[in-house]
DRENDO-1510 file (C-alpha; in Angstrom, 1 decimal, always signed):
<recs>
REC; n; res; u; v; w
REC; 1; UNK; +27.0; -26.7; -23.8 .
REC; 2; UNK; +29.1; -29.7; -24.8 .
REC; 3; UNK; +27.3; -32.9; -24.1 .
REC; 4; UNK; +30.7; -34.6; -23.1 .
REC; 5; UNK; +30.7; -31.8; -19.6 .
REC; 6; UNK; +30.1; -32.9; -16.5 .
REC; 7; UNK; +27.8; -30.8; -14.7 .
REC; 8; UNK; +26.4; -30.5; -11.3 .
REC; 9; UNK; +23.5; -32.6; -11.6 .
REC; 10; UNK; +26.0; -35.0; -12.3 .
REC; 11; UNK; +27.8; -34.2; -9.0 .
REC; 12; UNK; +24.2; -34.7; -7.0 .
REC; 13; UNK; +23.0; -38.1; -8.4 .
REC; 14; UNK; +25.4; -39.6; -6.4 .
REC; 15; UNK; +25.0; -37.4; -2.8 .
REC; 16; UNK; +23.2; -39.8; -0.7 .
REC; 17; UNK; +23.0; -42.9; -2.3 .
REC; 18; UNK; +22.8; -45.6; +0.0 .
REC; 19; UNK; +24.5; -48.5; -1.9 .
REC; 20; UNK; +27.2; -47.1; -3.3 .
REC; 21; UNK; +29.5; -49.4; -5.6 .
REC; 22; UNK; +32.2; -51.1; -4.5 .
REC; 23; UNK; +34.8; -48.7; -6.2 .
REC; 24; UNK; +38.4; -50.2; -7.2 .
REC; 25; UNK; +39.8; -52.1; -5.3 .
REC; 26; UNK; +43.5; -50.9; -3.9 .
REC; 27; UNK; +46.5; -51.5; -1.8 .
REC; 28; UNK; +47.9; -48.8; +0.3 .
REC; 29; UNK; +51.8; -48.3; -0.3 .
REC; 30; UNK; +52.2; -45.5; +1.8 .
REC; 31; UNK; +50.8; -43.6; +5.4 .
REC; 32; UNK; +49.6; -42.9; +7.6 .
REC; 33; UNK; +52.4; -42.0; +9.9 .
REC; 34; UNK; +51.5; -42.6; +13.5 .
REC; 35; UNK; +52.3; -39.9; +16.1 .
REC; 36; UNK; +55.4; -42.1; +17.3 .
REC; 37; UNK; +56.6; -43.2; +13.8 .
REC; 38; UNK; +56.3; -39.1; +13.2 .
REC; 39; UNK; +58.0; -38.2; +17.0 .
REC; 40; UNK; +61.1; -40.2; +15.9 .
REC; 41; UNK; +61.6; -37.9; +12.9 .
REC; 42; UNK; +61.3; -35.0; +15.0 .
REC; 43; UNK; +57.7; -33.9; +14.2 .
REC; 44; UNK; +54.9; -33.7; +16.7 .
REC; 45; UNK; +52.3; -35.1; +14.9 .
REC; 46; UNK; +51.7; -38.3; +12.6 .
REC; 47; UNK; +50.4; -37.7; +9.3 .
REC; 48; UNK; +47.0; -38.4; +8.1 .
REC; 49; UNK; +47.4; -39.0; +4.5 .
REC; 50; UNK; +47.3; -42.4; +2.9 .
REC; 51; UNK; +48.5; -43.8; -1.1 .
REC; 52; UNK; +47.0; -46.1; -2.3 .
REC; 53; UNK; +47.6; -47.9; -5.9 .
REC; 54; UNK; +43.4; -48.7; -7.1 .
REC; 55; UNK; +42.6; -51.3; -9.3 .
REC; 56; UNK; +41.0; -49.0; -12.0 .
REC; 57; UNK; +39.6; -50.0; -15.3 .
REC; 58; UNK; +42.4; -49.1; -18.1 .
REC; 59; UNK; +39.6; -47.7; -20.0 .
REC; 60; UNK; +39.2; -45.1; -17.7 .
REC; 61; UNK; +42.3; -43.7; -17.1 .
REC; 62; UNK; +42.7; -43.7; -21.2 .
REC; 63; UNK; +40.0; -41.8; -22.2 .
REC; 64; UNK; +41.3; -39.5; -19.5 .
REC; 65; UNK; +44.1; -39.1; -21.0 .
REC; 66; UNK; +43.3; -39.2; -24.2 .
REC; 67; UNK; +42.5; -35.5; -23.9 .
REC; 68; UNK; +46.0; -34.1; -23.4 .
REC; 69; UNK; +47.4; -32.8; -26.7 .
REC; 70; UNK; +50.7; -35.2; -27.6 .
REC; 71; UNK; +52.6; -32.0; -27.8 .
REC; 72; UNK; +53.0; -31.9; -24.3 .
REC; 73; UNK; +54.2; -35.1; -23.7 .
REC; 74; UNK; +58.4; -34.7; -23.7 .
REC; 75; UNK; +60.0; -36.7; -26.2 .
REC; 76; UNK; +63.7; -38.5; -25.8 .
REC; 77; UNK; +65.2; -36.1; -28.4 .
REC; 78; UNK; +63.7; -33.4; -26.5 .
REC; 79; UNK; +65.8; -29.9; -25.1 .
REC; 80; UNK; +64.7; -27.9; -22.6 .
REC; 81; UNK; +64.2; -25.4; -25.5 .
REC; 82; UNK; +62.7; -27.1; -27.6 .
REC; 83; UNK; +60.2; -28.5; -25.2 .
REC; 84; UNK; +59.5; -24.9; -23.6 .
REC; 85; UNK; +58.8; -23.8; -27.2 .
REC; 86; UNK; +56.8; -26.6; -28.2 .
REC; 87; UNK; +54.5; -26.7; -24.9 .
REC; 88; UNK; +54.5; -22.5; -24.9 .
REC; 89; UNK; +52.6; -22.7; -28.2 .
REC; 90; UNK; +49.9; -25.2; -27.3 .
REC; 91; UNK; +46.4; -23.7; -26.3 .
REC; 92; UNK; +45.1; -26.5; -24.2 .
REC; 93; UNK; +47.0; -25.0; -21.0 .
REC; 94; UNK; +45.9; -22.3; -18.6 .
REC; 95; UNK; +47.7; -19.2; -19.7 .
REC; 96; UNK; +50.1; -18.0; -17.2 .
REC; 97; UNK; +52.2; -15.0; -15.9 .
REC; 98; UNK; +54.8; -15.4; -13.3 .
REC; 99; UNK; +57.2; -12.9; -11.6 .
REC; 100; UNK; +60.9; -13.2; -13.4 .
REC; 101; UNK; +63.8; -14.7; -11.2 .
REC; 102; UNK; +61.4; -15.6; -8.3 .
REC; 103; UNK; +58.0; -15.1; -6.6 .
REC; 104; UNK; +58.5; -11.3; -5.6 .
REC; 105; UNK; +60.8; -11.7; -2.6 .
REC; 106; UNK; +64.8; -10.9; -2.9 .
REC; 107; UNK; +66.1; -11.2; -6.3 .
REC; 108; UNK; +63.0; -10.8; -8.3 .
REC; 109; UNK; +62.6; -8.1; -11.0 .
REC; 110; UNK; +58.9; -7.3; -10.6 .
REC; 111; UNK; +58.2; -8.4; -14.1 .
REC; 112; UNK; +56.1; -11.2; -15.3 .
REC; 113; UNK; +57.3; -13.5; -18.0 .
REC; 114; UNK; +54.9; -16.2; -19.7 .
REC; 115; UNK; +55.1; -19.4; -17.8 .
REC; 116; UNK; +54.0; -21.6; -20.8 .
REC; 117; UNK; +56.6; -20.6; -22.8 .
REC; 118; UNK; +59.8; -20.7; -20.2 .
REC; 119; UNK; +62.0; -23.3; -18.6 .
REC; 120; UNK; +60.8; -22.4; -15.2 .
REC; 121; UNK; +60.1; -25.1; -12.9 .
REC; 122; UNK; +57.0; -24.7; -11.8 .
REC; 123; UNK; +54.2; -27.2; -12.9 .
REC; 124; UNK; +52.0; -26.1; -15.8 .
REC; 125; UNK; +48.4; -26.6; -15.2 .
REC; 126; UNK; +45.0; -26.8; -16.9 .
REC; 127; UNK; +41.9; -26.6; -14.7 .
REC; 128; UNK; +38.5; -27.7; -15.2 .
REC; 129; UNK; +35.0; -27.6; -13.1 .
REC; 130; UNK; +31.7; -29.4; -13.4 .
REC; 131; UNK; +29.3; -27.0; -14.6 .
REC; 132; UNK; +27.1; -25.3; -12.3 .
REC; 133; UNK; +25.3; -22.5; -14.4 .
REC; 134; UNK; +24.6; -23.1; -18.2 .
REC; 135; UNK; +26.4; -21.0; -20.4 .
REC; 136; UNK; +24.7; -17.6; -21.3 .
REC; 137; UNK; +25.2; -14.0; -22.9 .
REC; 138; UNK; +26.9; -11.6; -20.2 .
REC; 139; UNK; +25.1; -8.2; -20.3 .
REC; 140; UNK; +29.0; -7.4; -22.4 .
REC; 141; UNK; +27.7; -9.8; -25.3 .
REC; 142; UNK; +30.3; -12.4; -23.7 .
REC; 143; UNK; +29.7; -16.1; -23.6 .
REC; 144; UNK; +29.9; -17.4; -20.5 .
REC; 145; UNK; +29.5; -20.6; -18.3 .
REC; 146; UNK; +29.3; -21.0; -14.3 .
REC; 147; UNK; +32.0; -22.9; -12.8 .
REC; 148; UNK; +33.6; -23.6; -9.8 .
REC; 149; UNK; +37.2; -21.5; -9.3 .
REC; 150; UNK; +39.8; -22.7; -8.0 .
REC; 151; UNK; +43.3; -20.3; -8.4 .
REC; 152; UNK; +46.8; -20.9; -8.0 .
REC; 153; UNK; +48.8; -19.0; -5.2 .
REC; 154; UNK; +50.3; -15.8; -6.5 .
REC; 155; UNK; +48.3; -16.0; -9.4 .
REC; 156; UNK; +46.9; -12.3; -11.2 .
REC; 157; UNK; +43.5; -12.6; -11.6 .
REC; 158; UNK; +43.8; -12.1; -15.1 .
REC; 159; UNK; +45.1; -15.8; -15.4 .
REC; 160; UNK; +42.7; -17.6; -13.4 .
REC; 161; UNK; +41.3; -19.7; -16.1 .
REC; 162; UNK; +38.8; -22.8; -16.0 .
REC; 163; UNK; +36.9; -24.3; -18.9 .
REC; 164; UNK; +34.2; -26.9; -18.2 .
REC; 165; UNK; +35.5; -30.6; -16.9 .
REC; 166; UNK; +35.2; -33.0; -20.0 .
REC; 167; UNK; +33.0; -36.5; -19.1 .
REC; 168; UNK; +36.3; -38.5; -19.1 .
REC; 169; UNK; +38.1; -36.4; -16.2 .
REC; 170; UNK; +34.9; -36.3; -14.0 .
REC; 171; UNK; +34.8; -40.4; -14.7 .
REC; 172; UNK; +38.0; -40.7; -13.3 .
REC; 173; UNK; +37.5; -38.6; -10.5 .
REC; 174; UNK; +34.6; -40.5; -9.7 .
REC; 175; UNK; +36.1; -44.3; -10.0 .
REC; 176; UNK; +39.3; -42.4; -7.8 .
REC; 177; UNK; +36.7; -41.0; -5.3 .
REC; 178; UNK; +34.7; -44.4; -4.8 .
REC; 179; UNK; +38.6; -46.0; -4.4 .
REC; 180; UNK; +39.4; -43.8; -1.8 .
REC; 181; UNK; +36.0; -43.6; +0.1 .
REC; 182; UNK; +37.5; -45.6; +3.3 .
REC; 183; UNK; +39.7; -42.6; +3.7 .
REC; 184; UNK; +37.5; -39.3; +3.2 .
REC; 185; UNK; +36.2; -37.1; +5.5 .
REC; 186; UNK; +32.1; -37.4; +5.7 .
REC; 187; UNK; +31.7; -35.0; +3.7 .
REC; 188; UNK; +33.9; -35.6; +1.0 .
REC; 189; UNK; +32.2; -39.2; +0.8 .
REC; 190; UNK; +28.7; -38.1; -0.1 .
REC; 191; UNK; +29.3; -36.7; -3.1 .
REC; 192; UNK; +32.5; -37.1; -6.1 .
REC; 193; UNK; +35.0; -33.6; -6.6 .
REC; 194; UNK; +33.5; -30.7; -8.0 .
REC; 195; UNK; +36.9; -29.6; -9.9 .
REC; 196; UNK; +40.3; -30.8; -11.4 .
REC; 197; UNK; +43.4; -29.0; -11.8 .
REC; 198; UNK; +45.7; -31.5; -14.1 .
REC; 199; UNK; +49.2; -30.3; -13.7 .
REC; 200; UNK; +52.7; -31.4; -15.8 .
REC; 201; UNK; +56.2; -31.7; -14.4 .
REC; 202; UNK; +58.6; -32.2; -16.4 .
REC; 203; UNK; +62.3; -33.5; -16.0 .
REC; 204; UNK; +64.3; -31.3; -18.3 .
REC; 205; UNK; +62.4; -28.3; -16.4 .
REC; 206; UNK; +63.1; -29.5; -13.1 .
REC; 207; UNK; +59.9; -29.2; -12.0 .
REC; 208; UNK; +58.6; -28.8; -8.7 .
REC; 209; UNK; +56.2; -27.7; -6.3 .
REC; 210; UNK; +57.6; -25.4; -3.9 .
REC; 211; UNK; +57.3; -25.6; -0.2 .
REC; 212; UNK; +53.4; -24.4; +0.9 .
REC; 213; UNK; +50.1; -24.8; +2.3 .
REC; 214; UNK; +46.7; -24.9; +0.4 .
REC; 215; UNK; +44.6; -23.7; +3.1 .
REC; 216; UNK; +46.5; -22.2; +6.0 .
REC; 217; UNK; +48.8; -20.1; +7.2 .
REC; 218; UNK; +51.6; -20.7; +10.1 .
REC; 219; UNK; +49.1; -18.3; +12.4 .
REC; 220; UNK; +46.3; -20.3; +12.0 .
REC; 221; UNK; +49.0; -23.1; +12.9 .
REC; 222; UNK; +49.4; -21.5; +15.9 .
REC; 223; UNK; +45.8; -21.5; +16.7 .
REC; 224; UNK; +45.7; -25.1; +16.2 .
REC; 225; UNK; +48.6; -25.7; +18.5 .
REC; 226; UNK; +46.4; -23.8; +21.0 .
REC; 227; UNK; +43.1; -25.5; +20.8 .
REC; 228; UNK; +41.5; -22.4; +18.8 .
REC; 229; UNK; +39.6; -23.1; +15.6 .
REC; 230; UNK; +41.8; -22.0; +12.9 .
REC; 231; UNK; +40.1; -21.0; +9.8 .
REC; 232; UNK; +41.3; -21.3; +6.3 .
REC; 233; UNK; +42.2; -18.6; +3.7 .
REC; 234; UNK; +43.6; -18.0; +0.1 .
REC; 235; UNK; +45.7; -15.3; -1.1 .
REC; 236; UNK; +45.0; -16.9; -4.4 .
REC; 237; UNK; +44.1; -13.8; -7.1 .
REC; 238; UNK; +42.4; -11.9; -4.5 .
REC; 239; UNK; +39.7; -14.0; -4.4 .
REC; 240; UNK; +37.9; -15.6; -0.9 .
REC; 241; UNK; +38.8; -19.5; -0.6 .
REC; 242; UNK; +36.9; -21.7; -3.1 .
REC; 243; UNK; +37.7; -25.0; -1.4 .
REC; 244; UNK; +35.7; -26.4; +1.0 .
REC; 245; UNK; +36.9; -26.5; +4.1 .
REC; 246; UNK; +37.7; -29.3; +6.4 .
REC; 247; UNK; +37.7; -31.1; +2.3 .
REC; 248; UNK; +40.4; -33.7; +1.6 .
REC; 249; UNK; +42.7; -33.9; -1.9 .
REC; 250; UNK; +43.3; -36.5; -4.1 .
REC; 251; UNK; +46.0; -36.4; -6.5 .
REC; 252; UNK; +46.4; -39.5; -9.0 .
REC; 253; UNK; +49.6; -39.6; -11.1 .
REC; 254; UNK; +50.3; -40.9; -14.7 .
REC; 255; UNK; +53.7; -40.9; -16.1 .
REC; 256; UNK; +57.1; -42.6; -16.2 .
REC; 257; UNK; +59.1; -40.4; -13.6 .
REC; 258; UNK; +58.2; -40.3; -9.9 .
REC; 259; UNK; +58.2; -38.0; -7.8 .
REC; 260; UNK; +58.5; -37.3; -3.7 .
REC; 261; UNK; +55.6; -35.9; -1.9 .
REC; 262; UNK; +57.6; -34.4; +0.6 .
REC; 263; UNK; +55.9; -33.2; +4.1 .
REC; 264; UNK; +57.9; -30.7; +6.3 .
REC; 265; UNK; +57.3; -29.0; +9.8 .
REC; 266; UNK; +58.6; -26.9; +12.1 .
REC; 267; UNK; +61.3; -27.4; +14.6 .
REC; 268; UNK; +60.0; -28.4; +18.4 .
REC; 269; UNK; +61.6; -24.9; +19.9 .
REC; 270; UNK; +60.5; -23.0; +16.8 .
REC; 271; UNK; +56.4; -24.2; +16.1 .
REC; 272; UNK; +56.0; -20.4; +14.7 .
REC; 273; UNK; +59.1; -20.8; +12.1 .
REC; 274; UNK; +58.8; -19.4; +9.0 .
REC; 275; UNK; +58.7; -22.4; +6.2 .
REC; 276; UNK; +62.1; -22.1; +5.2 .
REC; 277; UNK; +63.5; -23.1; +8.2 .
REC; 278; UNK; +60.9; -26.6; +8.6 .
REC; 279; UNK; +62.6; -29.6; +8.9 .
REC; 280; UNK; +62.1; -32.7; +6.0 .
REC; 281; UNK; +62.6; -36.6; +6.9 .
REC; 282; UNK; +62.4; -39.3; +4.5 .
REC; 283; UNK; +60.1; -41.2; +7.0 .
REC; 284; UNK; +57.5; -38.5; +6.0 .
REC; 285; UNK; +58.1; -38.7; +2.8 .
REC; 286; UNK; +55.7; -40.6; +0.3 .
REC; 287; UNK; +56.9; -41.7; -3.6 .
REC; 288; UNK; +54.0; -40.9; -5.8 .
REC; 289; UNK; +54.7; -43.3; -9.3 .
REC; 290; UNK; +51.8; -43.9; -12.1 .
REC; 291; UNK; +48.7; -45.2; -11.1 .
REC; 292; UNK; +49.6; -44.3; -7.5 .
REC; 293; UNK; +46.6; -42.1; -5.6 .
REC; 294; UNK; +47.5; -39.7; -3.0 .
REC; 295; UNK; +44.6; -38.9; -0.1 .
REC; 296; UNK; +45.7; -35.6; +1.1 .
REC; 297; UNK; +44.2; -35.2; +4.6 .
REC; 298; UNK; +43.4; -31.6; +5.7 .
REC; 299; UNK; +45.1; -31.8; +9.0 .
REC; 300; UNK; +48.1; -32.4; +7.3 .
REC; 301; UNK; +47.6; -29.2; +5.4 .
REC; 302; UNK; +47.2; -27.1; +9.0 .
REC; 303; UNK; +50.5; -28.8; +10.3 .
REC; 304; UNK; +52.7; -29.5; +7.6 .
REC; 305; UNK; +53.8; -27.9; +4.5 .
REC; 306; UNK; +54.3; -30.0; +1.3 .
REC; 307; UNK; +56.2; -29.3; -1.3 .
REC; 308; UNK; +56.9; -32.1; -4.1 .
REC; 309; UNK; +60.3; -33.0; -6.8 .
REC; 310; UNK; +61.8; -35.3; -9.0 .
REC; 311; UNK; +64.5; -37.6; -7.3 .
REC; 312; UNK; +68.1; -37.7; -8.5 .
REC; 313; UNK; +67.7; -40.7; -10.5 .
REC; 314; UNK; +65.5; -38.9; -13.3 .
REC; 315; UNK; +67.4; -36.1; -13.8 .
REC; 316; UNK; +68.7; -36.8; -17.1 .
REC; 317; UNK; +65.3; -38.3; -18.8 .
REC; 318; UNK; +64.3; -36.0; -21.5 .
REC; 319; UNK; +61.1; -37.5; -21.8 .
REC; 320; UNK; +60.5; -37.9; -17.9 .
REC; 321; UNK; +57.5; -36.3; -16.7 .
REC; 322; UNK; +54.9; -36.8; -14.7 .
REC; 323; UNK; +51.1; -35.6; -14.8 .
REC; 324; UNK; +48.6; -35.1; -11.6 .
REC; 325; UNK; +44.9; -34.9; -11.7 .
REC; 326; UNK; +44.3; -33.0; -8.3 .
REC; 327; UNK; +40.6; -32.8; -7.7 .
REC; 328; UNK; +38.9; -31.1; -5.1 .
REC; 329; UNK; +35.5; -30.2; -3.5 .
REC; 330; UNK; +35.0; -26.6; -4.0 .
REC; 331; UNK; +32.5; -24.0; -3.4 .
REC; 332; UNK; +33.0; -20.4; -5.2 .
REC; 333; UNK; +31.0; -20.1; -8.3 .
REC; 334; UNK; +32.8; -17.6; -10.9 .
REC; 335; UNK; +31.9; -17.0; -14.5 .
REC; 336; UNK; +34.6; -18.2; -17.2 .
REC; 337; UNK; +34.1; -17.0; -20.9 .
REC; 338; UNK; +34.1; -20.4; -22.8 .
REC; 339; UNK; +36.5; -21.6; -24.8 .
REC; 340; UNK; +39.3; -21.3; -25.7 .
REC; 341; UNK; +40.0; -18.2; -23.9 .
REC; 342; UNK; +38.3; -19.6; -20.9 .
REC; 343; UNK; +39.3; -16.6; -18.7 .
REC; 344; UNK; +37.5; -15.4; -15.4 .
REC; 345; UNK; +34.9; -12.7; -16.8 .
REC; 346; UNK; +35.1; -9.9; -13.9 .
REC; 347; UNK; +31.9; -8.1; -15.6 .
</recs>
């Protein structure tokens, strides 16, 4: 194993310290929403999440980035084809297969067309974990490696791919997590993210994340509503939730096109709505711009959806994009073959 992964240990050295460092320090641009900022725009409850903008050490965030292949960076002479070509053939993303024309429902063909390689609009990602198991030889002869799994919604399991988190993306997480400590849960604050999905969105795709919840459903919604405990579960590739429950997000953004984090709920006379019909207000809506940090509260994943787009002003930009480290505290061990395949090994 790579001396530059993070790994577990690395995780624990910090659970329970009792001095912890100061962190970076930061000014909040955006949240929370009190209930009766949030009752004005029609929604019966305020929102939890917070941005902030932390002071971190440039250093930091460069060797961070330092690790993303130039290719899929979009250049001004940039077409969508050429960019979809150019990004298709890189190997540092997760490999992806995604239903043609839609996500299954009305208008969808059944078929699965490479995401790396289309225009499609939804974010490209590559995900990485600490390591929690050395890597080893699986009875198969396969190479493997213990990581924490984290998989996309709708995603085959075929595709769910993680490769171990480089020492430069868990050092960011942890100057992000020290940042945002005021804002965690308890748990959350003894201990940095376990994993890190870093996803692209690029202008000349029009990429965007769709209307959704990480964690919930609209019945366990309804639970909520009643005073019930809800639960959390994941349709993601079959497999049982792998973030921890109760955990917060945080989502810190490089690049020179912002986005809106949009949050959406459901009508007063409608609380069981389906998602399409949820209502969106700009006083609930938070502009995520580099070296912003989002604190995704997971209340505000059990009553809102979120769903998140370019505005109209970078529409044009061939070289607008934006990246997102999302890193979260997660639980399900899976074996991965190593790299570069970095598939989940089912044996």
């Amino acid at each position: 194993m790579s001396q530059q992964s993070a790994t577990v240990g690395d995780v624990l050295s910090w659970r329970d310290l009792m001095d912890l460092p100061s962190g970076a320090a930061f000014e909040v641009v955006w949240g929370p929403v009190s209930v009766e900022d949030a009752g004005q725009a029609g929604a019966m409850q305020g929102v939890e999440s917070v941005v902030i903008r932390p002071a971190l050490a440039p250093s930091v965030v460069a060797a961070a980035m330092e690790g993303v292949p130039t290719e899929l960076l979009p250049r001004a002479d940039d077409t969508v084809d050429l960019l979809a070509a150019r990004v298709g053939a890189s190997a540092f993303l997760d490999d992806a297969h995604v239903l043609n024309r839609g996500n299954g429902k009305r208008g969808a063909t059944g078929k699965r067309k490479r995401l790396n390689a289309s225009a499609y609009p939804a974010p490209r990602r590559k995900s990485w974990s600490v390591v929690v198991i050395p890597e080893a030889v699986a009875p198969d002869g396969e190479t493997v490696v213990g990581l924490y799994n984290y998989s996309a919604y709708g995603r085959l399991a075929a595709d769910v791919r993680c490769a171990p988190m480089p020492m430069p993306v868990f050092s960011l997480g942890v100057q992000l997590w020290l940042a945002a400590h005021p804002f965690l849960d308890e748990e959350c604050r003894r201990n940095p993210p376990t994993h890190c999905q870093l996803l692209f969105y690029y202008v000349l795709f029009g990429s965007r994340m769709g209307r959704h919840r990480d964690n919930y459903t609209v019945r366990h919604l309804r639970a909520l509503l009643n005073g019930e405990e809800s639960g959390g579960t994941s349709t993601s590739a079959g497999m049982e939730n792998s973030q921890r429950l109760g955990s917060d997000v945080l989502l810190y953004t490089e690049g020179n096109a912002p986005m809106d984090f949009v949050f959406s709920f459901p009508p007063y006379s409608e609380l069981d709505a389906d998602i399409k019909s949820y209502v969106k207000r700009r006083a609930l809506t938070a502009r995520l711009s580099s070296g912003t940090l989002m604190i995704f509260k997971d209340v505000d994943d059990q009553f809102f959806c979120h769903e998140a787009a370019f505005n109209g002003q970078q529409k044009f930009a061939a070289d607008g994009y934006r990246t997102c480290f999302v890193y979260r505290w997660c639980t399900s061990v899976k074996k991965f073959r190593m790299p570069p395949s970095c598939n989940f090994h089912s044996a």
